[in-house]
C-alpha positions in Angstrom: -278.9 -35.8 -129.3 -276.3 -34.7 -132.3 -274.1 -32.5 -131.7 -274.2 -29.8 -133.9 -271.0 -28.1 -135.9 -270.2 -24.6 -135.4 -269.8 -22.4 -138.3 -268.6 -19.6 -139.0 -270.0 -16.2 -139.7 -268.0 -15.5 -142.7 -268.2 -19.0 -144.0 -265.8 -21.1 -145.9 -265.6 -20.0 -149.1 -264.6 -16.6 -147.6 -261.7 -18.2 -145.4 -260.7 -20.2 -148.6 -259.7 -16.8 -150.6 -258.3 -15.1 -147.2 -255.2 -16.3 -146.7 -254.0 -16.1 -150.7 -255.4 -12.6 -150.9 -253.7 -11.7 -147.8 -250.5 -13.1 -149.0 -250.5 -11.3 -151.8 -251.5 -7.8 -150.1 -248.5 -8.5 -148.1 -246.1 -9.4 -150.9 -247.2 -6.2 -153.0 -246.4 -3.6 -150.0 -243.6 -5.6 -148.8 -242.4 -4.6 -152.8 -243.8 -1.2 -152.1 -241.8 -0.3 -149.2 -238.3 -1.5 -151.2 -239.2 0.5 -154.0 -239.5 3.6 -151.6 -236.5 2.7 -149.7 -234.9 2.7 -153.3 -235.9 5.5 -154.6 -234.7 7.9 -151.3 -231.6 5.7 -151.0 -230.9 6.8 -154.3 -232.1 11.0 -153.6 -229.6 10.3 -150.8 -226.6 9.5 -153.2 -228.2 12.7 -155.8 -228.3 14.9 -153.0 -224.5 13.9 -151.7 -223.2 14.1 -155.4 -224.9 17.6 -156.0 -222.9 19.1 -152.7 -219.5 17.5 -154.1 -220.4 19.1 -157.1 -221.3 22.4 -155.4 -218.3 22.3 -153.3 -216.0 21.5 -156.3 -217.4 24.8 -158.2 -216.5 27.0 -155.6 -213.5 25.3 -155.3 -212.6 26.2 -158.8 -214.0 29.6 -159.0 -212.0 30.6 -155.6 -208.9 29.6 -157.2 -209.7 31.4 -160.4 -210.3 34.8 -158.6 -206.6 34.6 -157.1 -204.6 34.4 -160.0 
């Protein structure tokens, strides 16, 4: 009686190109996700800037109206 070898469903060819392909799924949203961080890390530094800038204007225009 041989024993016969289990295979599998999807069969090796498909598991050969799995594992790259994943990896590289990975490493592009793993990039994705940086660039988002990025990008509101840097809207928070605008946005902080803007209200310096905002509170700076009034600043000057407050002083300007009491001389």
């Amino acid at each position: 009686m041989v024993a016969s070898r289990k295979t599998s469903p999807v069969g090796h060819h498909a598991t050969y190109w799995l594992s790259p392909l994943l990896a590289v799924f990975s490493i592009i949203g793993l990039s994705g996700c940086e660039i988002i961080g990025d990008i509101f890390q840097a809207g928070v530094w605008v946005g902080v800037l803007l209200v310096l800038g905002v509170f700076a204007l009034i600043v000057w225009i407050v002083s300007k109206t009491k001389n």
